[in-house]
C-alpha positions as CSV (number, residue, x, y, z in Angstrom):
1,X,-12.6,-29.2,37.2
2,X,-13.9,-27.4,34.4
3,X,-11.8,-24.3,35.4
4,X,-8.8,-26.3,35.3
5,X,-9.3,-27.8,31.6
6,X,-9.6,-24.7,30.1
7,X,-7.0,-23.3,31.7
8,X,-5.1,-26.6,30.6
9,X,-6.5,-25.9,26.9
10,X,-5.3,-22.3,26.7
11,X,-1.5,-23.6,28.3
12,X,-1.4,-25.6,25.0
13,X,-2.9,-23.2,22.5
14,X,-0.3,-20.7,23.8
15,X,2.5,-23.3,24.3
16,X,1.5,-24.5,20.3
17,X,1.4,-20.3,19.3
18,X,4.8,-19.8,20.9
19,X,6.2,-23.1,19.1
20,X,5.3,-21.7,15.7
21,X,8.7,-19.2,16.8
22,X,11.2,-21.3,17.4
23,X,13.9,-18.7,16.3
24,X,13.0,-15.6,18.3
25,X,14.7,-15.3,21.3
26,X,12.9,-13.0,24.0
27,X,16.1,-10.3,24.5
28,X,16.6,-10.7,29.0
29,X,15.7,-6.3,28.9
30,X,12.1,-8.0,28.1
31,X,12.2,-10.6,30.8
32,X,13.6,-8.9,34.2
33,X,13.1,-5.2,34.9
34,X,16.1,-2.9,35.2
35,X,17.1,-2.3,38.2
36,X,15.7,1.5,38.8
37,X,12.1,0.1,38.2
38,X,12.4,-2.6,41.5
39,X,13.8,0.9,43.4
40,X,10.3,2.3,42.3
41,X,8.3,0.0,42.7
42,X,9.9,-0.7,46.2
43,X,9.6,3.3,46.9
44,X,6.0,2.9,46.0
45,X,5.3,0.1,48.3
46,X,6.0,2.5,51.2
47,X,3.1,4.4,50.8
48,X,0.7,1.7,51.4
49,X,-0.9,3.1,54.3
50,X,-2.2,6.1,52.5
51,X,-2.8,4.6,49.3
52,X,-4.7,0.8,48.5
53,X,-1.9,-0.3,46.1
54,X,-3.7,-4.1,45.9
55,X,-6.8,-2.1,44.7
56,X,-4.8,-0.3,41.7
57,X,-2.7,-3.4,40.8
58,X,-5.9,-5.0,40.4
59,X,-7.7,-2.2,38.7
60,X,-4.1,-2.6,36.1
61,X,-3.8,-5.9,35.7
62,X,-7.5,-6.3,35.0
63,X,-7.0,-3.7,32.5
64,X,-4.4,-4.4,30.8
65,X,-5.8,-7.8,30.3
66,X,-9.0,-6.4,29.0
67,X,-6.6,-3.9,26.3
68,X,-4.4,-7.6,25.5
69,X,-7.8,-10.0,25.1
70,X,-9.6,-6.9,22.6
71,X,-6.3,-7.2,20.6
72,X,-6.1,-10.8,20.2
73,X,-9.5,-11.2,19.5
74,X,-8.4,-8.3,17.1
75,X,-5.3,-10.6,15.7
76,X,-7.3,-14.0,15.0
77,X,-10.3,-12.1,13.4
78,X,-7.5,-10.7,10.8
79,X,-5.4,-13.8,10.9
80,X,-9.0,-15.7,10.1
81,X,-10.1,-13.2,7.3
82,X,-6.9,-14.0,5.0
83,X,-7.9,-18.0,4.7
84,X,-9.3,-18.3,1.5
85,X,-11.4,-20.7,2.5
86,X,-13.4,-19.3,4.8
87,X,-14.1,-15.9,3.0
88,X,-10.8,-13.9,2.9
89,X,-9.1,-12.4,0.4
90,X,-6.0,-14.8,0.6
């Protein structure tokens, strides 16, 4: 339950975020691979039985995660030290 509201609360925050661009338009190159990258990724997929691909996928995606968290933490320390009233420099 508690895993569920804050999972809940971060859908909103991000949902709220993405509403504060209302104008940009994700371009579809950004939302579905080309078509060579599903070839390679398919390719790859054959050599599961020498290689643990769930293992590395994990290993990436927990990594890249780790790399996207630092820089947001990153973005609302700066985005917070520019409000005058808390201490920025406006």
């Amino acid at each position: 339950m508690i895993t569920q509201a804050v999972v809940s609360w971060a859908m909103e925050l991000w949902a709220w975020f993405l509403g504060l661009f209302d104008d940009v338009k994700i371009p579809d190159f950004a939302m579905h691979p080309p078509a060579a990258i599903k070839t390679i990724t398919q390719w790859l997929d054959g050599f599961s039985v020498w290689f643990p691909w769930d293992a590395f996928k994990t290993f990436i995606i927990g990594t890249v995660a780790f790399v996207l968290t630092c820089f947001l933490v990153r973005a609302v320390r700066t985005a917070i030290g520019h409000l005058p009233f808390i201490g920025g420099n406006g």
